[in-house]
C-alpha positions in Angstrom: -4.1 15.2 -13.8 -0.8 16.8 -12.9 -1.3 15.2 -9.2 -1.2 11.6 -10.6 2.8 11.9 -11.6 5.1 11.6 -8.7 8.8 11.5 -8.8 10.6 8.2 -7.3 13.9 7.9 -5.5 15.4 5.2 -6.4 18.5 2.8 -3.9 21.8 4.5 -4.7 25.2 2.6 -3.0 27.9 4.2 -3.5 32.1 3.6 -2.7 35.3 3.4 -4.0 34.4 0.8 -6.8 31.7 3.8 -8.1 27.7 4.1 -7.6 24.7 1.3 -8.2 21.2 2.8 -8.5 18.3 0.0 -8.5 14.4 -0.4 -8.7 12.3 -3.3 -7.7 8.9 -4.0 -9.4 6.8 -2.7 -7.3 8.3 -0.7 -5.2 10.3 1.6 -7.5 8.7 0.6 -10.8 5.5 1.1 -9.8 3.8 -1.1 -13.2 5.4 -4.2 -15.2 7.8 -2.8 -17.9 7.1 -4.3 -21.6 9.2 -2.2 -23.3 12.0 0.6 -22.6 13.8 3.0 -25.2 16.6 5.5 -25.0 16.4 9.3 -26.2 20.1 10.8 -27.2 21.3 13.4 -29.4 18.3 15.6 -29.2 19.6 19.4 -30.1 19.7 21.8 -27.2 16.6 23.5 -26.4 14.3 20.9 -28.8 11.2 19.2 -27.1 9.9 15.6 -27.4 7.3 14.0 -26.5 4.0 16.1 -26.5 1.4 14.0 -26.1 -0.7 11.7 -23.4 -1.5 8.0 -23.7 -4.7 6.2 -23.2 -3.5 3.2 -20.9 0.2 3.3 -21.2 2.1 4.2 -18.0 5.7 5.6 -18.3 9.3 6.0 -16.4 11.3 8.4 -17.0 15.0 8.4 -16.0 17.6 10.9 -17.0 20.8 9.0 -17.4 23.0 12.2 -18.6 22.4 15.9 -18.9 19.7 17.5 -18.1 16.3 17.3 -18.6 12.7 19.6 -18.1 9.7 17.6 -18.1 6.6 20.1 -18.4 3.3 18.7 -17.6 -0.2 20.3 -18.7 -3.4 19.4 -17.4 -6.4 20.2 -19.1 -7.0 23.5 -17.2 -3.8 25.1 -18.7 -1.6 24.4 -15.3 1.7 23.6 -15.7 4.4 21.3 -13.6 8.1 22.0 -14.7 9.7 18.8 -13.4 13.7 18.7 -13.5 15.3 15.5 -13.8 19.0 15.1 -14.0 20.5 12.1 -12.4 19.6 8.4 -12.7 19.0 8.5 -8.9 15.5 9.1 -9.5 12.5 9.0 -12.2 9.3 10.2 -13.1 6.1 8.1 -13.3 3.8 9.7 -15.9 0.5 7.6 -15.9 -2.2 7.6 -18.3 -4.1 10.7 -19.6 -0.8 13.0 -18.3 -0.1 15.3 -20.7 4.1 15.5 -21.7 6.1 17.2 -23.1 10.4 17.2 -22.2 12.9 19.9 -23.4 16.6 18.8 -23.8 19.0 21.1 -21.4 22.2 20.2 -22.3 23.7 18.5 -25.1 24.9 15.4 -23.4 21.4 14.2 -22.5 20.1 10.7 -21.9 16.4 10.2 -21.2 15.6 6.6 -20.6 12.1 5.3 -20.8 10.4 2.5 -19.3 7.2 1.9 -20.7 4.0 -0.5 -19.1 3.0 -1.8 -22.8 4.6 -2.2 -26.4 4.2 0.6 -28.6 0.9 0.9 -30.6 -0.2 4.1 -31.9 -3.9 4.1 -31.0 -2.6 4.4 -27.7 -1.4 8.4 -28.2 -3.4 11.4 -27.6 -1.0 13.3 -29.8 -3.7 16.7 -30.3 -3.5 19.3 -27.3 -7.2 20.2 -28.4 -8.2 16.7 -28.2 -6.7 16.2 -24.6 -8.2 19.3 -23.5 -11.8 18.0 -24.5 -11.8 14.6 -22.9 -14.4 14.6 -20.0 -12.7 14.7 -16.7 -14.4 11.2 -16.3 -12.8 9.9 -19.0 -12.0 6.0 -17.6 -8.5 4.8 -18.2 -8.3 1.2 -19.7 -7.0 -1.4 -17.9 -3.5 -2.8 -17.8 
């Protein structure tokens, strides 16, 4: 599972008038976004997230601060990812495991998600996750 995220670069263009950082569908964005939502305010140290979806892909973009993205596959492995600038941003597909701990006070995680929220689409039990069978099919987009 932890093979299937991958971190994107995004176009940065930069001068004297400041910095521009884009992303094209599909070269940067690599699904159609239906819905994106910002995360601000989060103490120090606290974690979000914690959980895998069942068809859902996600972006993540730090757009402030600093923050770790720790990704579990069933196995136990971990991947510590850092993100923090909005020059790049993390594509978590379906069945990845997630959890992200706030570094600094000042951070911004932007998230750009592939469908609308709907809560049968969370794996939100560790246990659960773990006991899916590595063949378990993702449903389509």
């Amino acid at each position: 599972m932890i093979s299937k995220t991958n971190v994107i670069e995004f176009v940065r263009n930069a001068d004297e008038r400041g910095t521009l950082t884009a992303g094209e569908y599909p070269v940067s964005l690599p699904f159609e976004v239906r819905r994106f939502f910002l995360v601000k305010d989060v103490p120090t140290g606290d974690t979000r997230g914690n959980h895998a979806h069942w068809k859902c892909h996600q972006l993540l973009v730090c757009t402030a601060g600093r923050v770790e993205v720790i990704i579990r596959a069933r196995d136990g492995s971990k991947t510590v990812i850092n993100l923090d600038n909005a020059d790049r941003g993390l594509h978590i597909p379906p069945l990845v495991w997630a959890q992200q701990r706030y570094l600094t006070p000042d951070a911004i995680l932007l998230v750009f998600a592939s469908h609308e929220y709907e809560n049968s689409d969370y794996i939100r039990d560790f246990e659960e996750y773990v006991a899916l069978q590595p063949t378990s099919n993702v449903p389509t987009l």
